[in-house]
Gaussian input, Z-matrix of N, CA and C with variables (Angstrom, degrees):
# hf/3-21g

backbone

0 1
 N
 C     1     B1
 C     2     B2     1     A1
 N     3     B3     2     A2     1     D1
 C     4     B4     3     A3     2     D2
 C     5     B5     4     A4     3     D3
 N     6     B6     5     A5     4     D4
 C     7     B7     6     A6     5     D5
 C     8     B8     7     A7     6     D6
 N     9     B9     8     A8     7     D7
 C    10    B10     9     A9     8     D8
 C    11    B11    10    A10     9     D9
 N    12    B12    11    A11    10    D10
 C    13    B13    12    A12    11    D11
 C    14    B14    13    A13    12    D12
 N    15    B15    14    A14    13    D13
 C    16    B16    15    A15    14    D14
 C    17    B17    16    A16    15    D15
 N    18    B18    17    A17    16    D16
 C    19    B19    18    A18    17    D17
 C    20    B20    19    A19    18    D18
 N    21    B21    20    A20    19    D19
 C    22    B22    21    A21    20    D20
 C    23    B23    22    A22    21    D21
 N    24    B24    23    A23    22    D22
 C    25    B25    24    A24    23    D23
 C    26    B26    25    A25    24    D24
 N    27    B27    26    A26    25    D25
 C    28    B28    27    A27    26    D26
 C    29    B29    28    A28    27    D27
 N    30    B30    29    A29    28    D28
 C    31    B31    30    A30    29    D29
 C    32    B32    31    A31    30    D30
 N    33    B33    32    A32    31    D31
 C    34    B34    33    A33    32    D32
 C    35    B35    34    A34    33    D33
 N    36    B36    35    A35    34    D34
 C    37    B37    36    A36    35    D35
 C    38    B38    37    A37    36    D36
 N    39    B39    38    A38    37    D37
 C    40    B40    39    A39    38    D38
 C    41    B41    40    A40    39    D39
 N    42    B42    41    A41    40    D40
 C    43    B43    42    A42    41    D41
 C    44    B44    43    A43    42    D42
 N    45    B45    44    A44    43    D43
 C    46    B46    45    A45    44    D44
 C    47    B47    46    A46    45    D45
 N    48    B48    47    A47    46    D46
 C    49    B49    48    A48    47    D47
 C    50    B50    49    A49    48    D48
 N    51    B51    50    A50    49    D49
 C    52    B52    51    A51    50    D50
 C    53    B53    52    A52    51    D51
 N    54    B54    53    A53    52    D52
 C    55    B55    54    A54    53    D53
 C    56    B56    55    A55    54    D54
 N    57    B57    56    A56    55    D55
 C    58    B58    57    A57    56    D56
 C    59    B59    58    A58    57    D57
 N    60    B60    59    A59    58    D58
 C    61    B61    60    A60    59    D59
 C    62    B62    61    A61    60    D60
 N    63    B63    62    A62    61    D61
 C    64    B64    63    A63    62    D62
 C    65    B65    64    A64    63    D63
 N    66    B66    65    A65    64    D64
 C    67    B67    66    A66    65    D65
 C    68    B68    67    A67    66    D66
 N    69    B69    68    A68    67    D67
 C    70    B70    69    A69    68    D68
 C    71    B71    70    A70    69    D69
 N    72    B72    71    A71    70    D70
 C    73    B73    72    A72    71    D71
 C    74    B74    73    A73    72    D72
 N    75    B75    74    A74    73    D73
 C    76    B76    75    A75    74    D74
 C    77    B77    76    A76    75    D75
 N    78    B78    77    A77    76    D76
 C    79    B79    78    A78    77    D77
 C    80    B80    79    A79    78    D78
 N    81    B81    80    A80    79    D79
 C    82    B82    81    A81    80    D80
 C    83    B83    82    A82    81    D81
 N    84    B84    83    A83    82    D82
 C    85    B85    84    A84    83    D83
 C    86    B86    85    A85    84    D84
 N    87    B87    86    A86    85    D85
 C    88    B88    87    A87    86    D86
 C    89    B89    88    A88    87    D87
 N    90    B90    89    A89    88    D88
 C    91    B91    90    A90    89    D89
 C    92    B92    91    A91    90    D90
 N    93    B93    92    A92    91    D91
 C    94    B94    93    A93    92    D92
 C    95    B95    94    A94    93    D93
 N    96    B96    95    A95    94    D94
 C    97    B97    96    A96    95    D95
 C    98    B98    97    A97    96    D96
 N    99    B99    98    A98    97    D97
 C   100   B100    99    A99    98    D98
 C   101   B101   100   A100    99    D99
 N   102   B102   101   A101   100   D100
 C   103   B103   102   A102   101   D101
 C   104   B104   103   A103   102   D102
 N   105   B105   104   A104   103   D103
 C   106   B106   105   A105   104   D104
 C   107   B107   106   A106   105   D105
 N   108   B108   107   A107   106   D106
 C   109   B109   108   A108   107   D107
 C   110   B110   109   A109   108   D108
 N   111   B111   110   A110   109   D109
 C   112   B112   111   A111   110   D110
 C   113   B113   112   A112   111   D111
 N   114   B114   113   A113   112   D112
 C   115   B115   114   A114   113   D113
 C   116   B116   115   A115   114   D114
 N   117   B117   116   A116   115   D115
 C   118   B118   117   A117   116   D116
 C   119   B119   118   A118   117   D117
 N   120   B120   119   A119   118   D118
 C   121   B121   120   A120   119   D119
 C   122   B122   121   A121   120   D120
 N   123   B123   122   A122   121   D121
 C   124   B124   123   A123   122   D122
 C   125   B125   124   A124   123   D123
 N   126   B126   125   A125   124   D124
 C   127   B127   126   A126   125   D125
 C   128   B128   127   A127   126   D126
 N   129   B129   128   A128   127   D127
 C   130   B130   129   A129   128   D128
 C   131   B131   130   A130   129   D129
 N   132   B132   131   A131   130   D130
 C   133   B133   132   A132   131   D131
 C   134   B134   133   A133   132   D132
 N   135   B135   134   A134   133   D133
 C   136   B136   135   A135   134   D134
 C   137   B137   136   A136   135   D135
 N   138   B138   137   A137   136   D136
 C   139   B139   138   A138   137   D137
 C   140   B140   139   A139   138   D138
 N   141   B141   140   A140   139   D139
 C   142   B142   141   A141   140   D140
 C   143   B143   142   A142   141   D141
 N   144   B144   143   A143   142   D142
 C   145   B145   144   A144   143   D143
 C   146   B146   145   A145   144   D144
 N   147   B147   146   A146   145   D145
 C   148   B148   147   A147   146   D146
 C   149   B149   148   A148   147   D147
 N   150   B150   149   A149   148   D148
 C   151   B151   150   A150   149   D149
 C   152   B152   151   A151   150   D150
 N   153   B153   152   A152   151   D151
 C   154   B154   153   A153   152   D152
 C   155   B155   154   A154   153   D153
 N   156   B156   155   A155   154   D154
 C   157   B157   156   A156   155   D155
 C   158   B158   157   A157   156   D156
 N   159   B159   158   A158   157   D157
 C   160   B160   159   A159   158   D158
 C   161   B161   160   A160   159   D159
 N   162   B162   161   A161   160   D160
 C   163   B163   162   A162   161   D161
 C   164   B164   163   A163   162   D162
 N   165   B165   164   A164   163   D163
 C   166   B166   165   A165   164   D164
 C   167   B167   166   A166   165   D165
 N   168   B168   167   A167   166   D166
 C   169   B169   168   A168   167   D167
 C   170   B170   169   A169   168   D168
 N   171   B171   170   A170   169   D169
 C   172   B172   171   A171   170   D170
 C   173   B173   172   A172   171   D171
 N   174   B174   173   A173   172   D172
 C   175   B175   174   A174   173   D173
 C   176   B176   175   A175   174   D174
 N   177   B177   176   A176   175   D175
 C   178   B178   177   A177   176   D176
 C   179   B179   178   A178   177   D177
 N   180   B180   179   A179   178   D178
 C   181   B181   180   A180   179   D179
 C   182   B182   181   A181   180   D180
 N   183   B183   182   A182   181   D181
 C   184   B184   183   A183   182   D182
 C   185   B185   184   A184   183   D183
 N   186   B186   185   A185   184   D184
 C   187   B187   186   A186   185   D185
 C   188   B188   187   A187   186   D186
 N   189   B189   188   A188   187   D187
 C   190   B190   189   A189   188   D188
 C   191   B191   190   A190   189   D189
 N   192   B192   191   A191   190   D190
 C   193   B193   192   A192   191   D191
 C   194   B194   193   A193   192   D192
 N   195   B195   194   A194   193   D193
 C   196   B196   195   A195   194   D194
 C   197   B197   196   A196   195   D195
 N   198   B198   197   A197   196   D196
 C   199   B199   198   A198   197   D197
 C   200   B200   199   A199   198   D198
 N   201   B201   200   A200   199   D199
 C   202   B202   201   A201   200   D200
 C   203   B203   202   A202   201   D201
 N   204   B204   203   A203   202   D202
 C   205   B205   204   A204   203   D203
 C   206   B206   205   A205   204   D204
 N   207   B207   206   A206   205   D205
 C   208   B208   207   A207   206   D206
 C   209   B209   208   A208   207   D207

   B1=1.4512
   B2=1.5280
   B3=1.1025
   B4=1.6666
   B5=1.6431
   B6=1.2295
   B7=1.4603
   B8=1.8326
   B9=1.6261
   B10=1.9406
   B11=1.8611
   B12=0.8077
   B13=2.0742
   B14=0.9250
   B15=1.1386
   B16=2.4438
   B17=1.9064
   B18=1.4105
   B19=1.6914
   B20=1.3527
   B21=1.1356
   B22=1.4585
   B23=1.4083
   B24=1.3380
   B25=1.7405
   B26=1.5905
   B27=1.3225
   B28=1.4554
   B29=1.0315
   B30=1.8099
   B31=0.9097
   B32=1.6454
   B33=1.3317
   B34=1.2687
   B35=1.4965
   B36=1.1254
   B37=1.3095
   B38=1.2737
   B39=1.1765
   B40=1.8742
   B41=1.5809
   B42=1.1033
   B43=1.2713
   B44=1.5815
   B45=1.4872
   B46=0.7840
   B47=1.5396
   B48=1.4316
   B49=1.6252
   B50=1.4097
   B51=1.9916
   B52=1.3331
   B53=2.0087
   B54=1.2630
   B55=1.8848
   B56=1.9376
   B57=1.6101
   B58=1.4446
   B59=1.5637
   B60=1.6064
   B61=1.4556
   B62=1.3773
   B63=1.2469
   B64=1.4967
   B65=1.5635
   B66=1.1836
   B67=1.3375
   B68=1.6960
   B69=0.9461
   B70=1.4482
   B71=1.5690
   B72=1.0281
   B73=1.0285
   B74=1.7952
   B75=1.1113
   B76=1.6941
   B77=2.0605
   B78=1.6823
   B79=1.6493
   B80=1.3259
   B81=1.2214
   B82=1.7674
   B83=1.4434
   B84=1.2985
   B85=1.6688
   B86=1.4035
   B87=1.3539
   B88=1.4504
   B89=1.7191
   B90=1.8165
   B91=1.8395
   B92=1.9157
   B93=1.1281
   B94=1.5889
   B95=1.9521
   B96=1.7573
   B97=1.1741
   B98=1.6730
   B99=1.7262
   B100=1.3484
   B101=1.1584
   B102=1.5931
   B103=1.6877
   B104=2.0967
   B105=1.6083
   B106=1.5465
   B107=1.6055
   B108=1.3331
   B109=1.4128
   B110=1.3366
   B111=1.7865
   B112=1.4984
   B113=1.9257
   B114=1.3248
   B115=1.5734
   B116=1.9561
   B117=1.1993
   B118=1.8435
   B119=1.8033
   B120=1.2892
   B121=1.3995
   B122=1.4402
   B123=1.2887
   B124=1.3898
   B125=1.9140
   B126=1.3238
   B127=1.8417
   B128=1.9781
   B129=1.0577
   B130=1.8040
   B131=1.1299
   B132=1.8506
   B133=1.5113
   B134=1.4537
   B135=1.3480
   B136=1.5861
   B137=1.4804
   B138=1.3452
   B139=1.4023
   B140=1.1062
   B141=1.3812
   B142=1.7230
   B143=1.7737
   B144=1.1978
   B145=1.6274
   B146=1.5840
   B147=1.2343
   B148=0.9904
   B149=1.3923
   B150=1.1198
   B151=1.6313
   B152=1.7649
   B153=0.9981
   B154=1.9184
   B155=1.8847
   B156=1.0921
   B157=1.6747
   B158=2.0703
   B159=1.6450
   B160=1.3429
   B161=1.6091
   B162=1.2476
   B163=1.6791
   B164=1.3894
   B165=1.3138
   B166=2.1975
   B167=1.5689
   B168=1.5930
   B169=0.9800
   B170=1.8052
   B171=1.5748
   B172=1.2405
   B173=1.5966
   B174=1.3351
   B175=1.0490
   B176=2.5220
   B177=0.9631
   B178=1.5903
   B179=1.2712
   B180=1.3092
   B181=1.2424
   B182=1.0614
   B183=1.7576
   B184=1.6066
   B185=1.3866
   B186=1.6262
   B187=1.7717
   B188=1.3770
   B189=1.2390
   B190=1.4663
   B191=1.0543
   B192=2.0221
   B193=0.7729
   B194=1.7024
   B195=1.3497
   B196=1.3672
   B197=1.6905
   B198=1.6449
   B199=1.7036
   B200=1.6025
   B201=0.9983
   B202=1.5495
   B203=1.4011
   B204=1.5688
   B205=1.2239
   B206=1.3345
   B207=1.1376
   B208=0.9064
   B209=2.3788
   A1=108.94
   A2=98.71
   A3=113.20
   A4=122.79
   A5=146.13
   A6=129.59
   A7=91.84
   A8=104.56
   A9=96.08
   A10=92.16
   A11=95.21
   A12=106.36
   A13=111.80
   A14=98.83
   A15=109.18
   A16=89.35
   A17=112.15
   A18=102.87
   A19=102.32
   A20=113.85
   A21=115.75
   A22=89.91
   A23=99.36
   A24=137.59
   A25=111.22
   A26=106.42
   A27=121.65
   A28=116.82
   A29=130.41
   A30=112.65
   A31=107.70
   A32=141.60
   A33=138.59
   A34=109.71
   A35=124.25
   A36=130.34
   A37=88.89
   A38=111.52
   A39=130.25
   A40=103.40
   A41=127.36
   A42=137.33
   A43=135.95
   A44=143.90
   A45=140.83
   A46=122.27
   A47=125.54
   A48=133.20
   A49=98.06
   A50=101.60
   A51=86.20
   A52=91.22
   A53=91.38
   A54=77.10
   A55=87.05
   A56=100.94
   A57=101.74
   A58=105.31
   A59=104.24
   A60=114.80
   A61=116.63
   A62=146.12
   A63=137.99
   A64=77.93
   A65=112.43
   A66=106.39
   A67=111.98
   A68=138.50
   A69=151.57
   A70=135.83
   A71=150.31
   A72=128.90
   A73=124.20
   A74=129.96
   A75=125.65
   A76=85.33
   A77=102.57
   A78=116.30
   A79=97.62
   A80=122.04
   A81=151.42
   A82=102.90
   A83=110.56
   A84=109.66
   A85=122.08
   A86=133.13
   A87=127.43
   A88=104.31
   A89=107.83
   A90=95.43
   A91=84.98
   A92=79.49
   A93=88.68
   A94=117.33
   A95=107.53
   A96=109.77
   A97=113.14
   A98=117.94
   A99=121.52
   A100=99.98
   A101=149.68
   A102=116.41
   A103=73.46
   A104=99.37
   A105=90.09
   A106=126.95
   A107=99.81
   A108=119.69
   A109=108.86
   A110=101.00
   A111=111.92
   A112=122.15
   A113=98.33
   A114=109.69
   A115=106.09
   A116=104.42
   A117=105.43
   A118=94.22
   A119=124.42
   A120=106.94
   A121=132.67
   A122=112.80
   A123=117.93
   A124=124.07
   A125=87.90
   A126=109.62
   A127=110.38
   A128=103.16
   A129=114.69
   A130=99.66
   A131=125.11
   A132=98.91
   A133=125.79
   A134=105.85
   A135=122.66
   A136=124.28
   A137=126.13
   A138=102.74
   A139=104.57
   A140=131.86
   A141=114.64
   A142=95.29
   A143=110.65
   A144=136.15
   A145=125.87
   A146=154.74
   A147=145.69
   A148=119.05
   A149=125.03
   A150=150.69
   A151=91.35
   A152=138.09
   A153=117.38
   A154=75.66
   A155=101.81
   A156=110.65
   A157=68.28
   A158=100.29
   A159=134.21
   A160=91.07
   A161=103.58
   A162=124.10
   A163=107.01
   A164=114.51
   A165=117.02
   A166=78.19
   A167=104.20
   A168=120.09
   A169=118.44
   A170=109.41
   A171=101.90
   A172=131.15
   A173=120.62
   A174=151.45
   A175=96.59
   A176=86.83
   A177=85.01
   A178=122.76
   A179=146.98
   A180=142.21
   A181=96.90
   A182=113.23
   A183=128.67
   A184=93.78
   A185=90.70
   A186=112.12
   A187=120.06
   A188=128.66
   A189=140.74
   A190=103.64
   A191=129.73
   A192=154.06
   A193=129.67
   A194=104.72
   A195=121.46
   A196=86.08
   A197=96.57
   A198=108.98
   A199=135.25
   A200=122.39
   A201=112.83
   A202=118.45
   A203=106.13
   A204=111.91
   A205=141.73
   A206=131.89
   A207=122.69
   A208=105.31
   D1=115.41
   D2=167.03
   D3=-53.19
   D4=117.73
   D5=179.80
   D6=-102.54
   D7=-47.51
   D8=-139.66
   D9=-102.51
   D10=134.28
   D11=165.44
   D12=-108.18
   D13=147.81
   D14=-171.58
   D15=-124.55
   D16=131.76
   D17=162.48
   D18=-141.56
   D19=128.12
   D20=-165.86
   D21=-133.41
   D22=144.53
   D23=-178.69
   D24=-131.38
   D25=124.95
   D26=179.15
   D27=-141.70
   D28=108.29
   D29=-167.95
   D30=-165.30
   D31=93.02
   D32=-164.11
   D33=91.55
   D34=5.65
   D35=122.87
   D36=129.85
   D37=22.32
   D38=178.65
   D39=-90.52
   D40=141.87
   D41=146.38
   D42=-117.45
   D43=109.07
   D44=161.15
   D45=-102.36
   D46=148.00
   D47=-169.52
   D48=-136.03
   D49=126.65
   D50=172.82
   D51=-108.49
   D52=148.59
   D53=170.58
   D54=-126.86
   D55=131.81
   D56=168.56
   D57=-127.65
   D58=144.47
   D59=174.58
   D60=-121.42
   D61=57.06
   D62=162.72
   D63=127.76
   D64=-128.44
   D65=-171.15
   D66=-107.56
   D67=21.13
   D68=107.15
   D69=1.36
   D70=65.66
   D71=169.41
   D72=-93.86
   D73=135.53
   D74=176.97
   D75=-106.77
   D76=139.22
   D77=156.72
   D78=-104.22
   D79=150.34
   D80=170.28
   D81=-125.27
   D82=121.48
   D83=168.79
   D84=-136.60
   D85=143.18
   D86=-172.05
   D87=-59.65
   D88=-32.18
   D89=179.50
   D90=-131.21
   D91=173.96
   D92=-179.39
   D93=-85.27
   D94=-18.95
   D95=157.21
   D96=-40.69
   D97=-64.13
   D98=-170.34
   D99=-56.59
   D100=-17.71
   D101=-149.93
   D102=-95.67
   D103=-38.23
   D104=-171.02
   D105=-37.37
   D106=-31.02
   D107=-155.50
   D108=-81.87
   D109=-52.97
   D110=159.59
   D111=-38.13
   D112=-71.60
   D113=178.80
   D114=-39.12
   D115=-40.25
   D116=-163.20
   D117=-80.36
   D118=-59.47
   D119=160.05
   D120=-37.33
   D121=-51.84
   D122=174.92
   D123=-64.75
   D124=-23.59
   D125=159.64
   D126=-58.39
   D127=-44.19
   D128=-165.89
   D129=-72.84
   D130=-34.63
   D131=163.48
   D132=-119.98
   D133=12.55
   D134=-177.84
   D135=-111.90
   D136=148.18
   D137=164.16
   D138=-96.33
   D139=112.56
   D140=-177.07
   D141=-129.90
   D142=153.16
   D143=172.72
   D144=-83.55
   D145=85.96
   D146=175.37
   D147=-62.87
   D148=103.89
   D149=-173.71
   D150=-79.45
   D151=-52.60
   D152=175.62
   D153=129.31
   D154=-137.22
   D155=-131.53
   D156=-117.04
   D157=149.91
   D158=-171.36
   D159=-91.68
   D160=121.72
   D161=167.14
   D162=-98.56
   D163=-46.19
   D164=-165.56
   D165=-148.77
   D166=138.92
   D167=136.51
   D168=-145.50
   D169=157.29
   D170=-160.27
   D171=33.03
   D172=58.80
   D173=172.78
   D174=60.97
   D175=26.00
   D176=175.86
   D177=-108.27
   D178=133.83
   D179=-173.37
   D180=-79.92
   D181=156.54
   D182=160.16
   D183=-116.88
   D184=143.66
   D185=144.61
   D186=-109.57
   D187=143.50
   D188=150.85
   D189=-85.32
   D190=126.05
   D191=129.32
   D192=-95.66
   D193=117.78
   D194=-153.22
   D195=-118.97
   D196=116.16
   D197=169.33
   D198=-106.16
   D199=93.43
   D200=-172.68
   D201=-83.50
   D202=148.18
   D203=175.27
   D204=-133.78
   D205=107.55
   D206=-136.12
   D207=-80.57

């Protein structure tokens, strides 16, 4: 039995990832325009909730690392 799906789109040098687990979904995007863009489509046929930025999933910690450059 399958639980998690990966769908990845690459294309114009954009990347978005959806990974969904049960009723779960996390977006990954190369800019944060695409995850926006993703979520508002995915609004038109879903009712889905945006919970903010992934701390644990499947018992794994996340970090945000934020790089500046000058």
């Amino acid at each position: 039995m399958q639980l998690i799906n990966v769908f990845i789109l690459n294309k114009l040098k954009m990347i978005v990832i959806l990974c969904l687990y049960i009723d779960d979904i996390m977006i990954l995007g190369s800019k944060i325009q695409v995850i926006n863009i993703t979520k508002y489509l995915l609004s038109k046929h879903f009712n889905i909730k945006d919970l903010g930025f992934v701390n644990v999933i499947l018992g794994i910690k996340l970090l945000k690392k934020i790089m500046n450059f000058l």
